[in-house]
Phi, psi and omega in degrees: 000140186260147153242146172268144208225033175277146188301160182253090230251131158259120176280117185246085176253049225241047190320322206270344186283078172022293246272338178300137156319309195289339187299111138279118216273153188302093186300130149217126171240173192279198224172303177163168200131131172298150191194176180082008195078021177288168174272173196193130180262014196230156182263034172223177187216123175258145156219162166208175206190180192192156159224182190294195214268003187226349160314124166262326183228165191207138168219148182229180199194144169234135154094223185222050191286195170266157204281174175252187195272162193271163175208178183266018186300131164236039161223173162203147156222140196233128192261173164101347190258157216233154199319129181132177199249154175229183174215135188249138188219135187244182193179131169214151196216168142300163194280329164272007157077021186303120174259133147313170175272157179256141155306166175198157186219140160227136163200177202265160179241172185197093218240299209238062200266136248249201345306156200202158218215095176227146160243179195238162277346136181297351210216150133220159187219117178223179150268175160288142174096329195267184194237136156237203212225137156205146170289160170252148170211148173239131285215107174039077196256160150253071182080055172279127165230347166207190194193127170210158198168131157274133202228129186249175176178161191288103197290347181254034177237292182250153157267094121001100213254324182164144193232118194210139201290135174264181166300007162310302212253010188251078180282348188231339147123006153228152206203145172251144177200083204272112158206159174230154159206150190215120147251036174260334188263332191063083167170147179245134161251140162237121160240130179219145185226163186240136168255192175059163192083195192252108181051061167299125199235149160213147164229187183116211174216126146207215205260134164255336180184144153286106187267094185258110189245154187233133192288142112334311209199171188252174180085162181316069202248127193258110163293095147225169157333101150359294194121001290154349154000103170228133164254148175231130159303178154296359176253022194072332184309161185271140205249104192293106179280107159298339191188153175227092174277106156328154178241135144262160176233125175246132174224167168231000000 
């Protein structure tokens, strides 16, 4: 009896296997989108991105929210967004769930010059039955001494849960601090001024009121402004408003 003693070839055409010689680990680079510290003048930011030929999937993430799910989308565009810097972070795997290293673009947004009436979060994403919280803030003032602005919203969407002053104008621990609201008409009026001293003042960015409203309904609900807006100096004189950024509520 003979044996034969020819070698024995395994074939690893397998890409996706570590174990291959030929396996490359999953790549993803950026496409476009700001980075790199830039500033943005718009509150929304698009980016996209690719990976080598066997990447399927993709999850992203901003700040140091929790990631979103993965899917095989390669843009975004994230709306919504409100003054300050941020960091966009990507992630990618294989169909054997072989993950990438993660990328990250980091910048800034300068959305909103000011002086300015804005509220902070430009978005809150909520539900029906729960509450969310937003600031009114007023946005790079010069020698602010009052603020007074109406606000309309959909009553069959939000509640008005409660309204409370922020620490901008209480500069001397005295202060006017005025508010009215009706949620059968869906609105609020506010005044608020800083007393005491000599001409009370602020310049800067802060806080003018806290707003905590309760969702109703699914669907869009828009907080604005009026138009009817006003800053005041210490001499009364009027403080010219560049801009009034609206609040939304999205629930689902």
């Amino acid at each position: 009896m003979f044996w034969s003693c020819e070698e024995i070839v395994v074939q690893q055409d397998n890409l996706l296997d570590p174990g291959n010689p030929e396996y490359d680990p999953p790549v993803i680079t950026f496409v476009s989108g700001p980075g790199g510290g830039e500033t943005i003048s718009t509150s929304e930011a698009t980016f996209s991105w690719e990976g080598n030929d066997l990447v399927s999937e993709y999850r992203t993430k901003i700040n140091n929210d929790p990631w979103g799910d993965w899917a095989d989308h390669t843009s975004i565009t994230l709306q919504y967004l409100d003054e300050g810097g941020y960091t966009f972070s990507i992630q990618g795997r294989y169909t054997t769930e072989d993950t990438s290293a993660v990328i990250s673009n980091n910048f800034s947004v300068d959305a909103v010059q000011g002086p300015a009436l804005m509220f902070y979060p430009r978005a809150n994403f909520s539900s029906v039955g729960s509450n969310v919280t937003f600031q009114v803030l007023a946005e790079e003032v010069t020698s602010l001494t009052a603020a007074q602005f109406n606000v309309t919203f959909d009553p069959s969407k939000l509640e008005i849960v409660s309204v409370t002053q922020g620490s901008l104008l209480q500069i001397n621990g005295e202060s006017i601090f005025s508010t009215e609201f009706d949620n059968q008409a869906g609105s609020l009026s506010v005044i608020t001024a800083a007393l005491g001293g000599d001409l009370p003042s602020v310049d800067g960015t802060g806080v003018l009121l806290e707003l905590v409203l309760s969702v109703k309904a699914t669907g869009t609900s828009n907080l604005e402004f009026d138009g009817t807006e006003l800053l005041r100096d210490p001499d009364n004189n009027n403080i010219s408003i560049s801009e009034a950024v609206n609040g939304v509520v999205i629930s689902e």
